[in-house]
Structures are given as structure tokens and as C-alpha cells.
DRENFIBA-776342 format. One record per residue: residue in three letters; x, y, z of N, C-alpha, C in turn; residue number from 1; chain. Coordinates in pm, whole numbers, plus 50000, padded with zeros to 5 digits. Example, Ala and Ser with C-alpha at 12.3 -4.5 7.8 and 13.67 -1.06 7.14 Angstrom:
BEGIN
PT  mise    n.u    n.v    n.w   ca.u   ca.v   ca.w    c.u    c.v    c.w  loro  kedo
PT   ALA  51319  49431  50780  51230  49550  50780  51320  49670  50780     1     A
PT   SER  51285  49775  50708  51367  49894  50714  51290  50003  50787     2     A
END
This chain:
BEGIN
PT  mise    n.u    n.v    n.w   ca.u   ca.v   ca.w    c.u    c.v    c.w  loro  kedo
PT   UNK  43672  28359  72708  43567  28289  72778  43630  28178  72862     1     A
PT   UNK  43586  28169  72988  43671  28044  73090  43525  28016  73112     2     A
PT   UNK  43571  27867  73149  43427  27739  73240  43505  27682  73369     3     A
PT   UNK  43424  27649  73402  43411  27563  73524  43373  27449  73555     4     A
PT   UNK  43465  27363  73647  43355  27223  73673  43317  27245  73817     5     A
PT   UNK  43274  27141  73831  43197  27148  73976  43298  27156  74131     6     A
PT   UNK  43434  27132  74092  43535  27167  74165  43615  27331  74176     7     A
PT   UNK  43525  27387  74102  43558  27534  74096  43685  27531  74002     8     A
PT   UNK  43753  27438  73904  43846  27451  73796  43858  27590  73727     9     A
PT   UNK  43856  27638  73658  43841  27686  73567  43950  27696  73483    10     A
PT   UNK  43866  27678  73401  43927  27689  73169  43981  27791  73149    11     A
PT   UNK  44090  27822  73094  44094  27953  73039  44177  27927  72901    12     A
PT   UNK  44227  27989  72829  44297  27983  72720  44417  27896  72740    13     A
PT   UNK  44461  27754  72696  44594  27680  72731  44653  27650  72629    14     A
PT   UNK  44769  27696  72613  44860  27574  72541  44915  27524  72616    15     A
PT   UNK  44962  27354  72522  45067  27259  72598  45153  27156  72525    16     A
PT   UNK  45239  27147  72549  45352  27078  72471  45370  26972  72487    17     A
PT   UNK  45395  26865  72440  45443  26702  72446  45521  26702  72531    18     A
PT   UNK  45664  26803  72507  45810  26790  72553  45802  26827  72662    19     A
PT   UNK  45716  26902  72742  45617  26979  72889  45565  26829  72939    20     A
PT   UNK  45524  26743  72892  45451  26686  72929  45488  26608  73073    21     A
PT   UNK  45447  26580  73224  45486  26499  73269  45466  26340  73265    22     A
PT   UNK  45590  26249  73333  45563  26095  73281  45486  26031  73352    23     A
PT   UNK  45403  25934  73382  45337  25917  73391  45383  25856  73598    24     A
PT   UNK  45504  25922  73678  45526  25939  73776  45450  26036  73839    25     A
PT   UNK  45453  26145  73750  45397  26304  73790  45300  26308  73769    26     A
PT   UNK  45164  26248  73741  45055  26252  73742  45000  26239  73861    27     A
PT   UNK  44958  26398  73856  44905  26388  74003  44733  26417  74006    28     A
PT   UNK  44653  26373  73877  44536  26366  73879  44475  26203  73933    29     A
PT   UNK  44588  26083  73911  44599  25941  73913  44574  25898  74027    30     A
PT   UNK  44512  25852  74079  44476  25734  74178  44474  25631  74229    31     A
PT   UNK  44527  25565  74241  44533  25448  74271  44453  25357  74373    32     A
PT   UNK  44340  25273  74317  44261  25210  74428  44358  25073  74518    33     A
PT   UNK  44353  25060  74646  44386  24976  74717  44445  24826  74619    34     A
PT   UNK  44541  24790  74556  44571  24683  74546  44537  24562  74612    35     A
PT   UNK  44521  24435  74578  44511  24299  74638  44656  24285  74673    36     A
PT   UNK  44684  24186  74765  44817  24103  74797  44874  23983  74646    37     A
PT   UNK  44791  23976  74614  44780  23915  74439  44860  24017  74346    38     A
PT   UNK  44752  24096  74335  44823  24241  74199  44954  24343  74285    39     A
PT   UNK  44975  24299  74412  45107  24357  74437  45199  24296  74419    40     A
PT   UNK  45147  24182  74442  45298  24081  74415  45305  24068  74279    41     A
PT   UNK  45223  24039  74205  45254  24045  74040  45295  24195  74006    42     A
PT   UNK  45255  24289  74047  45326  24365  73995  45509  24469  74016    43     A
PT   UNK  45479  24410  74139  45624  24414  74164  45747  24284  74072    44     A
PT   UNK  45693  24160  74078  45744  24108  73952  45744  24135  73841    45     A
PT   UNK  45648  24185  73775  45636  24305  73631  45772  24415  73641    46     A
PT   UNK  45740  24471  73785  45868  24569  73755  46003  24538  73768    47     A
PT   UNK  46040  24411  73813  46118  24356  73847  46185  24311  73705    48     A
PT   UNK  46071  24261  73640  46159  24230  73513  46156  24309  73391    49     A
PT   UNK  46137  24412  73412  46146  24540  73342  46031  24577  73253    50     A
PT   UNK  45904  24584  73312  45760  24617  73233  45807  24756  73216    51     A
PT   UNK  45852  24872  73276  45861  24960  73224  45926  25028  73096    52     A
PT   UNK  45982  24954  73063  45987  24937  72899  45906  24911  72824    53     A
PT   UNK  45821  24878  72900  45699  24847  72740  45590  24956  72730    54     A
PT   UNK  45627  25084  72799  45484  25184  72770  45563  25367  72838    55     A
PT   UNK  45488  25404  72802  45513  25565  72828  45359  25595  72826    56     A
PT   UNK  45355  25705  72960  45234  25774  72945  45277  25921  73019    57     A
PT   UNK  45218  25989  72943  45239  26170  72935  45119  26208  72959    58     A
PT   UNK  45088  26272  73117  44976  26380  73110  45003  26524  73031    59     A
PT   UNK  44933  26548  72913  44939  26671  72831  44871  26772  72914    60     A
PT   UNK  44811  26770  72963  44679  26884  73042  44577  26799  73126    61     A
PT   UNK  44531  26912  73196  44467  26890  73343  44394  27030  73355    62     A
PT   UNK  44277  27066  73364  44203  27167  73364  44096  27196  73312    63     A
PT   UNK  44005  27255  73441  43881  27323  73348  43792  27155  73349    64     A
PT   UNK  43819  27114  73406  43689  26991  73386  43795  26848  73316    65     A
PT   UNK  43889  26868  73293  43938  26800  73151  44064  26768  73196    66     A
PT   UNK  44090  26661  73118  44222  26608  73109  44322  26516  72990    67     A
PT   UNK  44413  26540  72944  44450  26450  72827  44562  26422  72834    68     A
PT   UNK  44571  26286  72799  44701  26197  72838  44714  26101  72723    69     A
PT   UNK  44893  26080  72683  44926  26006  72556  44968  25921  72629    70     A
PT   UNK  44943  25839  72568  45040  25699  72606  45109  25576  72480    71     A
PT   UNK  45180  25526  72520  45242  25480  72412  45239  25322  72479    72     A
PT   UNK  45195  25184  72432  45205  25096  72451  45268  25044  72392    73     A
PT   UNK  45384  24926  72395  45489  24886  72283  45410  24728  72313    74     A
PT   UNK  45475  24665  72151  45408  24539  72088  45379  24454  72229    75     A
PT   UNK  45287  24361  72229  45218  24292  72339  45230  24328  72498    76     A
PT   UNK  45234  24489  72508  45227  24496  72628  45107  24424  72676    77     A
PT   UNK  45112  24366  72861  45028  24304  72919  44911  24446  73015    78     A
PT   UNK  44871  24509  72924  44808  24568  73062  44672  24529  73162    79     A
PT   UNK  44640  24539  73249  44573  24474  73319  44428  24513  73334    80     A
PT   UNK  44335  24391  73343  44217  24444  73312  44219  24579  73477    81     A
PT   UNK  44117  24671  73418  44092  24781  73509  44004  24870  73467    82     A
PT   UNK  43959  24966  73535  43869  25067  73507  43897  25166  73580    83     A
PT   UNK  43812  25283  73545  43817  25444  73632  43683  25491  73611    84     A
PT   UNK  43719  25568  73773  43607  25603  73789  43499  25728  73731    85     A
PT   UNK  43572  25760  73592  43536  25871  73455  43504  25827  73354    86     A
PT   UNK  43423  25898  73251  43413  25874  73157  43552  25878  73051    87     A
PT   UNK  43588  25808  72968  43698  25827  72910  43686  25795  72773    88     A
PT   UNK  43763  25896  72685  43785  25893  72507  43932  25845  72464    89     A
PT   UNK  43901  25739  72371  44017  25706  72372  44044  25712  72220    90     A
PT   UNK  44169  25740  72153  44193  25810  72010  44283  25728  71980    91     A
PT   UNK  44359  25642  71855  44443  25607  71826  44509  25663  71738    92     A
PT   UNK  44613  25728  71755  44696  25809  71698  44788  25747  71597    93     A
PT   UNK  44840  25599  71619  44919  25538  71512  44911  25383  71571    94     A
PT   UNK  44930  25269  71497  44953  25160  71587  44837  25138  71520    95     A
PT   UNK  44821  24982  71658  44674  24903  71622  44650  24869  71801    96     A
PT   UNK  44547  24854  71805  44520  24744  71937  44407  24647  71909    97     A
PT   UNK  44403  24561  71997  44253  24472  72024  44191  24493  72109    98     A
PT   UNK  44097  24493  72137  43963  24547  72223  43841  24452  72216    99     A
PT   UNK  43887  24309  72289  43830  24191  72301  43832  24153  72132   100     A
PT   UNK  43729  24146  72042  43695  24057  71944  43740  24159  71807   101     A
PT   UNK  43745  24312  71906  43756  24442  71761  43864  24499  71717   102     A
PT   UNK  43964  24467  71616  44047  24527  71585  44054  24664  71530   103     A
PT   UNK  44126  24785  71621  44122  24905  71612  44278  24985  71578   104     A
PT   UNK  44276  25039  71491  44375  25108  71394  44375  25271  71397   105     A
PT   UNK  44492  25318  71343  44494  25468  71357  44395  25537  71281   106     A
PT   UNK  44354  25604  71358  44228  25715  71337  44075  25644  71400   107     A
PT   UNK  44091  25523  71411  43970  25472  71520  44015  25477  71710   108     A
PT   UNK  43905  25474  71738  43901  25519  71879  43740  25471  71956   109     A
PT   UNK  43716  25480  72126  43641  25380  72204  43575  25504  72281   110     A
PT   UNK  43493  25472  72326  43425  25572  72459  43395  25426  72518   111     A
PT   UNK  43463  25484  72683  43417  25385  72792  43370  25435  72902   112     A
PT   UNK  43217  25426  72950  43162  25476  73044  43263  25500  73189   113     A
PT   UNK  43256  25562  73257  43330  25532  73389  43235  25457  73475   114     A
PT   UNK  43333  25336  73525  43355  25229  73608  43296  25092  73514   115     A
PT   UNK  43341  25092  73393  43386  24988  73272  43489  24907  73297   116     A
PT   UNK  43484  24791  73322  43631  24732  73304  43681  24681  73170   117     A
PT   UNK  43815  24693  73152  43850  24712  73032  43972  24641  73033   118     A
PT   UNK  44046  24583  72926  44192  24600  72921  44170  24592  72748   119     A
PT   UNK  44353  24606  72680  44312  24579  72543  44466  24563  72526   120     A
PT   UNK  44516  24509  72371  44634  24418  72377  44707  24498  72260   121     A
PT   UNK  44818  24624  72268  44893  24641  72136  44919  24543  72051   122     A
PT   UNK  44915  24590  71893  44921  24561  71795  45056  24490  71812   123     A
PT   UNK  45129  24451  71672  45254  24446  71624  45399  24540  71656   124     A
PT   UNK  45301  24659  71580  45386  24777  71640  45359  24818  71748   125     A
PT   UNK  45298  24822  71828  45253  24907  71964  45120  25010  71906   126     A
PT   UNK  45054  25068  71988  45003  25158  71985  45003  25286  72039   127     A
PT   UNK  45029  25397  71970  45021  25566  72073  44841  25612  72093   128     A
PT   UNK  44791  25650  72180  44670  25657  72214  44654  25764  72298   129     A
PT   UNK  44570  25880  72255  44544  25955  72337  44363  25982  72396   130     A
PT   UNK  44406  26000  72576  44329  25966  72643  44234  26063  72676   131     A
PT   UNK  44107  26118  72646  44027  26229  72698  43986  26187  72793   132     A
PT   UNK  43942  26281  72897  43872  26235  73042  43815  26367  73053   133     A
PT   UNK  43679  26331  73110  43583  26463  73181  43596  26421  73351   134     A
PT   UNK  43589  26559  73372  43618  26559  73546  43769  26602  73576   135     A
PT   UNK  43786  26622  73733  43955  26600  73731  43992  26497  73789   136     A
PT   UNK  44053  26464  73912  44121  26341  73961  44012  26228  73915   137     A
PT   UNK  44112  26088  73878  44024  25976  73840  44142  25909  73894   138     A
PT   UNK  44077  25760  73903  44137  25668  73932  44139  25574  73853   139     A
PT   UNK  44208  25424  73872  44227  25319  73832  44228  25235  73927   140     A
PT   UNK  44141  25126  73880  44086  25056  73961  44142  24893  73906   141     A
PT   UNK  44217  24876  73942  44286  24749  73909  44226  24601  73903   142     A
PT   UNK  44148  24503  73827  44100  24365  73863  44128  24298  73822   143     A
PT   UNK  44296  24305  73766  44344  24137  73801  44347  24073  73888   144     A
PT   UNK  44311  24026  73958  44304  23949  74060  44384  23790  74098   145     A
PT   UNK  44401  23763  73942  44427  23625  73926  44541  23602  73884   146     A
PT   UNK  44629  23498  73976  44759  23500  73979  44828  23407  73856   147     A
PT   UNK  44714  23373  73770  44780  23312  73583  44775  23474  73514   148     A
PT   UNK  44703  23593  73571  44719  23676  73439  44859  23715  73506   149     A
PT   UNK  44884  23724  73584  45031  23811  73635  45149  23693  73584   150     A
PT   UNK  45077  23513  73602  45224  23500  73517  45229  23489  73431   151     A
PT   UNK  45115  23477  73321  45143  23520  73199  45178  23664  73157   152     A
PT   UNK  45141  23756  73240  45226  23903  73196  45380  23900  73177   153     A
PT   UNK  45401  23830  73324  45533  23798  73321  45624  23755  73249   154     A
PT   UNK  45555  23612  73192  45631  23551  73033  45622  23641  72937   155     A
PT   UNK  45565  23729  72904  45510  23826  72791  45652  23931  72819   156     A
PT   UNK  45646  24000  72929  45722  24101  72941  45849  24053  72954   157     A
PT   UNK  45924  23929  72999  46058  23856  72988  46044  23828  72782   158     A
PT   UNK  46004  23802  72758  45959  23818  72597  46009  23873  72533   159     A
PT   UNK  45916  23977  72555  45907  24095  72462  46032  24217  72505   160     A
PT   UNK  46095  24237  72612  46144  24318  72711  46269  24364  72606   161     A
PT   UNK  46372  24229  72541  46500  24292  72443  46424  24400  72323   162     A
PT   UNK  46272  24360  72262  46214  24414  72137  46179  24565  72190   163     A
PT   UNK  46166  24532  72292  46095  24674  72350  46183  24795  72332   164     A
PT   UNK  46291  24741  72378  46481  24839  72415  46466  24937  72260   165     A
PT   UNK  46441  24846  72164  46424  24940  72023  46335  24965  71919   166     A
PT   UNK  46233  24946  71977  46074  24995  71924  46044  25081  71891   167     A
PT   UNK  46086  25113  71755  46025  25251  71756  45882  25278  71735   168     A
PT   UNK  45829  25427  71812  45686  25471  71783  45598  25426  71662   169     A
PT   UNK  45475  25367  71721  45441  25358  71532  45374  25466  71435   170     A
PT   UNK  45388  25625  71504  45366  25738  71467  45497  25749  71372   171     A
PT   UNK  45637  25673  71407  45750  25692  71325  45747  25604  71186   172     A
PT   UNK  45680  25517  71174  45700  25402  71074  45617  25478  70922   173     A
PT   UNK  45679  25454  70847  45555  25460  70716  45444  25434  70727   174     A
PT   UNK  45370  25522  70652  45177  25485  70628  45181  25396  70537   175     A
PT   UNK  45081  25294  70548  45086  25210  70433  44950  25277  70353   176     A
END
């Protein structure tokens, strides 16, 4: 049995592998809305001082209406408030995060309407999180705007940046 979305997709029988997975360069469902002169310049300082150490994200699949993506956030990554323009499921696979006032742990997970703004803050260990989405291409819609969250990202990621180098997954650590 195959489905369809309204882009003429269609479902059919898939497997897909982690080790298949592309990084989160090759995502070519991702979007990117127009940046400010603000969130470019902070984020070119983010990459400058090596934010890409603090996260991995793997599109697993793309099809048929659907899409699922892991990502791995390491201890206090800064990510930035934002939204997309999908509905999105979000699963915690190991780890912890915060989600404003709610502390969320492995095997809890969020539904966020699309065009929600959101951000949320890894645990201790980081968090691995996998991402459901209905529809195909979505975007991210970036609203930091404000040039204290970019330098406090900044202090965070000069920080945290040596801890990051050897973090391991918190899918790797003992269950307590």
C-alpha cells in the first residue's frame, strides 16, 4: 500500500539507516528564512568559535508526506529561539532538556504546532531527540533578534566548546 501528500510524494515500503543518514549540511528538505544583520553576525561568531561541536543532526527519511530527523544536542547547547513552518513531534531518546519551566527526560516528548516559537536548553548530558514532521520541505524561522542572546551564546559555546570535544551520547551512558 503507498500514500500520498498533496505534493504528489508517495509512500511506499522504506527502510533507513542512521549510518545512511545525511548531516545536517545535506538536508535538502531545510529552509532557511531570510536572516537579520543581527542573527548573521551572531552567528557567524557562533561558528567562529566552534558551535559546531555542540550538536549533530541526521535527516533519517524524507517521504510520502513525512520526515524524521535525529539530532543530538551536547550539554548547554545555545539554540536559538525559532520556529517552522510544520507541525512537529519531538521524542527524547536519551538525555534531558528544558522546555521553558518543564523538565523533559528520555521517553518524554512535545508536539509543536507549526509556526510556534520555541527554543529549549540540553540537560547535563546533552540530549538525542528525534524529530517527526508532517509535510515535506519546512523551514526555520530564526527570532533571535537580540544581540545579548548571541553574546551570551557566545560565552556558553567558548565554555562549553573543550567539554563538547568528549561528550559522549547520553544514549551511551548507564540507565539509572
Amino acid at each position: 500500500m503507498t500514500t500520498s501528500d498533496s505534493d504528489g510524494d508517495t509512500a511506499a515500503f522504506t527502510i533507513f539507516r542512521m549510518k545512511d543518514a545525511r548531516p545536517e549540511v545535506g538536508i535538502p528538505i531545510m529552509r532557511y528564512e531570510p536572516p537579520t544583520p543581527t542573527m548573521i553576525a551572531g552567528g557567524e561568531r557562533l561558528r567562529a568559535a566552534g558551535v559546531g561541536a555542540g550538536s549533530e543532526n541526521r535527516l533519517l527519511f524524507s517521504g510520502g508526506g513525512y520526515s524524521l530527523s535525529y539530532v543530538w544536542f551536547k550539554s548547554g547547547f545555545p539554540l536559538p529561539r525559532h520556529s517552522h513552518d510544520t507541525d512537529c513531534l519531538y521524542y527524547i531518546i536519551a538525555g534531558s532538556l528544558r522546555l521553558g519551566r518543564e523538565a523533559l527526560a528520555a521517553g518524554d516528548g512535545f508536539l509543536l504546532p507549526g509556526g510556534t516559537p520555541y527554543t529549549y536548553t540540553p540537560g547535563p548530558d546533552g540530549v538525542e531527540v528525534l524529530e517527526f514532521r508532517s509535510g515535506g520541505p519546512f523551514n526555520i524561522k530564526l527570532l533571535a533578534n537580540n544581540p545579548a542572546f548571541w553574546d551570551k551564546a557566545l560565552a556558553t559555546v567558548e565554555d562549553q566548546r573543550g567539554a563538547w570535544q568528549d561528550q559522549p551520547r547520553p544514549s551511551s551512558l548507564p540507565v539509572e
